[in-house]
C-alpha positions in Angstrom: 0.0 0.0 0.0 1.4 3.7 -0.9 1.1 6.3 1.5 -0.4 8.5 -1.0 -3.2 8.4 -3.4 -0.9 10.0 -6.1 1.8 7.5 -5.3 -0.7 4.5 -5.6 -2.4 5.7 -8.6 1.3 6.1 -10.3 2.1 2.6 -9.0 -1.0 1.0 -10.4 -0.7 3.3 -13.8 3.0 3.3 -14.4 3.3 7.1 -13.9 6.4 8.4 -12.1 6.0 9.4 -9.3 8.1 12.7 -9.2 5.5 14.0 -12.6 2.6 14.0 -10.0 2.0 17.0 -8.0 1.8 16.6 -4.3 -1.8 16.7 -3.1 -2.5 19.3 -0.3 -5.1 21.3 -0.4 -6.1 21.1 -4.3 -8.4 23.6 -6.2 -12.2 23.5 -7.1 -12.3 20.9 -9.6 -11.9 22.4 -13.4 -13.2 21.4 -16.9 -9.7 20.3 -17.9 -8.7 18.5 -20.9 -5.7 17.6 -19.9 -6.3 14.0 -21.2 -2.3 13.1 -20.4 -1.6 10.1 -17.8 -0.2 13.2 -15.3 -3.2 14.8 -16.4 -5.9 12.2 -15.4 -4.2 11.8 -12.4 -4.3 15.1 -11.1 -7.9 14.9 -11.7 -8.7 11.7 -9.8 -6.6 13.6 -7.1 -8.8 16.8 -7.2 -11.9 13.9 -7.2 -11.0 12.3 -4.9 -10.0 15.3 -2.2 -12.8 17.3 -2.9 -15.0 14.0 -2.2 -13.5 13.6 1.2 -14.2 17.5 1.8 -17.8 17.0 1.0 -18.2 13.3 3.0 -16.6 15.4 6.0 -19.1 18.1 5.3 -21.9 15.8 5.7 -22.7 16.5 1.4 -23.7 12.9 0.3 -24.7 14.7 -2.8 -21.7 16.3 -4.1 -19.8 13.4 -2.4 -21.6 10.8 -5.1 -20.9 13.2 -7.9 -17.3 13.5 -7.3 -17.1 9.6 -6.6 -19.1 9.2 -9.9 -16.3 11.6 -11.9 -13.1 10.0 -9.9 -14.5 6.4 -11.5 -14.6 8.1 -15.1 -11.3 9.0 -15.0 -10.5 6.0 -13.1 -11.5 4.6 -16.3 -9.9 6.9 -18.8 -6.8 6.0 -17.0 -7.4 2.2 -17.3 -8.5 2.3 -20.8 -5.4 4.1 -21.6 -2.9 1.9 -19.9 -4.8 -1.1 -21.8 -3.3 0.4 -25.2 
């Protein structure tokens, strides 16, 4: 197990490591087309953080929609290691 989400996801995903940015506190989620491995990763980061922030905030709503985007790009990122 990594002690980080961006170090798991760069395991699972071959990414290095050092191309992820560290996590922190991460930005409202954007429309980004960043469609690169680094790219969908930074986005299942910014998923995945902002659906901790709204579990903690009690926000089952926007907690199942960020859930619901960090498995699409879960997927993008599967899909694109398959090729």
């Amino acid at each position: 197990m990594e002690e980080t989400l961006e170090a798991g996801l760069a395991k699972i995903f071959g990414t290095a490591e050092g191309k992820v940015k560290p996590s922190g506190e991460t930005p409202a989620p954007s429309a980004s087309t960043d469609g690169s491995k680094e790219g969908l990763l930074q986005q299942a980061s910014q998923a995945y953080e902002a659906a901790i922030r709204a579990q903690r905030e009690g926000d089952w709503g926007r907690y199942g929609e960020e859930i619901k985007r960090l498995g699409e790009i879960l997927n993008k990122l599967s899909l694109r290691s398959s090729n």
